[in-house]
C-alpha positions in Angstrom: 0.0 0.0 0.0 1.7 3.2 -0.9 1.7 6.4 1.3 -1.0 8.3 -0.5 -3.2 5.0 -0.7 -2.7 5.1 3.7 -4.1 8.9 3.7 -7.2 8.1 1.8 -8.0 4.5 3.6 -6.4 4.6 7.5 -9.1 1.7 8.9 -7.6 -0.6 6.5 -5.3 -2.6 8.5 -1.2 -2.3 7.5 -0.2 -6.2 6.9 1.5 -7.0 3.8 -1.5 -9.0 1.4 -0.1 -12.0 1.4 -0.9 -12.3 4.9 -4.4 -11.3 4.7 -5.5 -13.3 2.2 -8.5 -14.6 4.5 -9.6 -11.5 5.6 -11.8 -11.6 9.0 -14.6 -9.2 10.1 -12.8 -7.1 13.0 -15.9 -7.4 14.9 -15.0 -11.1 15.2 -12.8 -13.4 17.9 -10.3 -14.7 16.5 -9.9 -18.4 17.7 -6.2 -20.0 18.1 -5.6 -23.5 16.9 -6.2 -24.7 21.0 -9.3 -22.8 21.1 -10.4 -24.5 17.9 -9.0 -28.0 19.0 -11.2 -27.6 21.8 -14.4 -27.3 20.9 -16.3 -31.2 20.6 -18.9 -30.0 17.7 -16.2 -28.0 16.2 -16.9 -27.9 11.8 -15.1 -27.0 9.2 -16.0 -23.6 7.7 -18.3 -23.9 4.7 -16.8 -23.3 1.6 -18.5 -22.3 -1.9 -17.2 -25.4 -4.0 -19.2 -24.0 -7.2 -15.6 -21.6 -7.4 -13.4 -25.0 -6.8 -14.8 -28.5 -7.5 -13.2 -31.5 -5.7 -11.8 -32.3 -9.9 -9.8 -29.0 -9.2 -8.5 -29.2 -5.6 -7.1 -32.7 -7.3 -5.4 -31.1 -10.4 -4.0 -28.7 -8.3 -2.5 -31.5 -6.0 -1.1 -33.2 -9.3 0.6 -30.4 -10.2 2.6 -30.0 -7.4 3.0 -33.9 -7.5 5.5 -33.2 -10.1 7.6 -31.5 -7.7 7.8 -34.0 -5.0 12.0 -35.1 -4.5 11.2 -39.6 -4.1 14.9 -40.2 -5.3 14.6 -43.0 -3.2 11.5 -44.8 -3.3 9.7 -42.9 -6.7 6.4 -42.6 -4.6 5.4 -39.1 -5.7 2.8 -37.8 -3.5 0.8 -34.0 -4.1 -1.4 -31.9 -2.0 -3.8 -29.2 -2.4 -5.0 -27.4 1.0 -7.8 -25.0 0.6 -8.3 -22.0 2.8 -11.8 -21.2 4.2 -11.5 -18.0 2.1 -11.0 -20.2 -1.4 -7.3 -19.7 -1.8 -4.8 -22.4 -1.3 -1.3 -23.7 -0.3 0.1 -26.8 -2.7 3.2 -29.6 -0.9 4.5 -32.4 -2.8 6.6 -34.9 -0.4 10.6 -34.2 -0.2 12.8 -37.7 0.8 16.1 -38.2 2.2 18.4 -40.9 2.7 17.4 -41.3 6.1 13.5 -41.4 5.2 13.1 -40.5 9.2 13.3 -37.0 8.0 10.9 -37.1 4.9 8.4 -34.5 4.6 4.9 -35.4 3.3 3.0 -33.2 0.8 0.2 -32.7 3.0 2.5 -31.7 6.1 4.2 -29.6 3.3 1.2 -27.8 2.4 0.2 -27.2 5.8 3.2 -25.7 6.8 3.1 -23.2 3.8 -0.3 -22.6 5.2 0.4 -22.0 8.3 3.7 -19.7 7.7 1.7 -17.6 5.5 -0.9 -16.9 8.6 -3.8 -18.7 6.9 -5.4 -20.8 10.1 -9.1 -21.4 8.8 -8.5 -24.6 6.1 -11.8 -26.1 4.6 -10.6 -29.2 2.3 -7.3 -30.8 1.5 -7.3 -33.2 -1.6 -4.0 -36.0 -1.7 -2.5 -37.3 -4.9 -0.4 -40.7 -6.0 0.2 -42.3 -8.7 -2.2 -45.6 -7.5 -5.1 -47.2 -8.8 -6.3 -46.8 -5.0 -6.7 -44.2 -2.5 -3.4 -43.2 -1.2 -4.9 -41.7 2.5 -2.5 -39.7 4.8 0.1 -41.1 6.7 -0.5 -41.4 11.1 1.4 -38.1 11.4 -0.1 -36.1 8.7 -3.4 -36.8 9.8 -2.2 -35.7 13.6 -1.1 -32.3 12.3 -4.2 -31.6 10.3 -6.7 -32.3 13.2 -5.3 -30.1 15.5 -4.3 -27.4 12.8 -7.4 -28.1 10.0 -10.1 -29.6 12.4 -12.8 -32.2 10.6 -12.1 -31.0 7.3 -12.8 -33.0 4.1 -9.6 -35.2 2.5 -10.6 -35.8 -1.2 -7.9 -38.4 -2.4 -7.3 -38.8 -5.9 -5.1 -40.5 -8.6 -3.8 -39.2 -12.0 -7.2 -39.7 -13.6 -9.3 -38.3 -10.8 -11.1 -38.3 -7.4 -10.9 -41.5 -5.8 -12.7 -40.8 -2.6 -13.9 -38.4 -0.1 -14.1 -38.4 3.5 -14.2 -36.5 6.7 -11.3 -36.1 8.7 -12.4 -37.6 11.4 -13.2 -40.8 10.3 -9.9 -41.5 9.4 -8.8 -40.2 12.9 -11.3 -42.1 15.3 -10.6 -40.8 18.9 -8.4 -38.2 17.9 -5.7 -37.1 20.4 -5.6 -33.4 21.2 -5.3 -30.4 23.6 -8.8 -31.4 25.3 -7.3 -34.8 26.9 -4.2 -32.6 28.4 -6.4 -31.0 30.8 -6.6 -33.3 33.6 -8.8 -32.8 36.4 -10.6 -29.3 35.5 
């Protein structure tokens, strides 16, 4: 925002637009990632999928499939996160020798998220190269409870969707913040 453009509009809020790509209502609380891990009924926030089909969110996760680094096993894995607000952040997986330290693309994409200041996600769609449903790994789907919340995971293939679920169900009795507090 150039000087002049500050004069004419001061209530707009100074933070570079990359940041406030989901812009909020001032009038409303914003809610940490504890406060929204907390909450028993707590739903992902709806999203109008007439602007992005689940066919989309899939392309966009094979496209960034075909930067994923599996020098050593060839298991290319892509992922397309989708903001409440319709943007999105894209991860393909990144190996190492050691595999201990490989990234996955949906930990990938929620990191980009999350560096960028986007905290409100609505869907993430995962794609391999597999005539079945490639669903995230134990850790991934860890991170994107207590970061995403029950969101939808469309998984896919080169040709297509291959599924879609709820977050939750492939995280039964999902470990969070609420089982911390003992005795309250």
């Amino acid at each position: 925002m150039s000087a002049s453009d500050r004069k004419r509009w001061p209530e707009v809020e100074r933070r570079s637009s990359s940041r406030r790509a989901c812009a909020e209502p001032r009038d409303v609380e914003r809610r940490s990632g504890l406060d929204r891990r907390n909450e028993a009924a707590w739903k992902p926030i709806p999203v109008d999928e007439s602007e992005r089909s689940d066919e989309d969110l899939v392309a966009e996760a094979i496209r960034a499939r075909e930067f994923a680094q599996a020098h050593y096993s060839g298991f290319k894995v892509g992922a397309a996160l989708e903001f409440a607000g319709g943007g999105l952040a894209t991860g393909c997986n990144v190996e190492n020798a050691t595999y201990g330290l490989t990234l996955c693309a949906e930990r990938v994409a929620l990191v980009k998220a999350l560096s960028e200041g986007h905290t409100a996600f609505s869907r993430i769609a995962i794609v391999a190269d597999t005539a079945d449903p490639t669903p995230p790994c134990g850790s991934c789907r860890q991170l994107l409870w207590e970061y995403c919340g029950d969101i939808a995971v469309i998984l896919g293939n080169l040709d297509g969707p291959t599924g879609r679920y709820s977050l939750k169900s492939l995280l039964p009795l999902a470990f969070d913040a609420r089982l911390l507090k003992s005795g309250e």
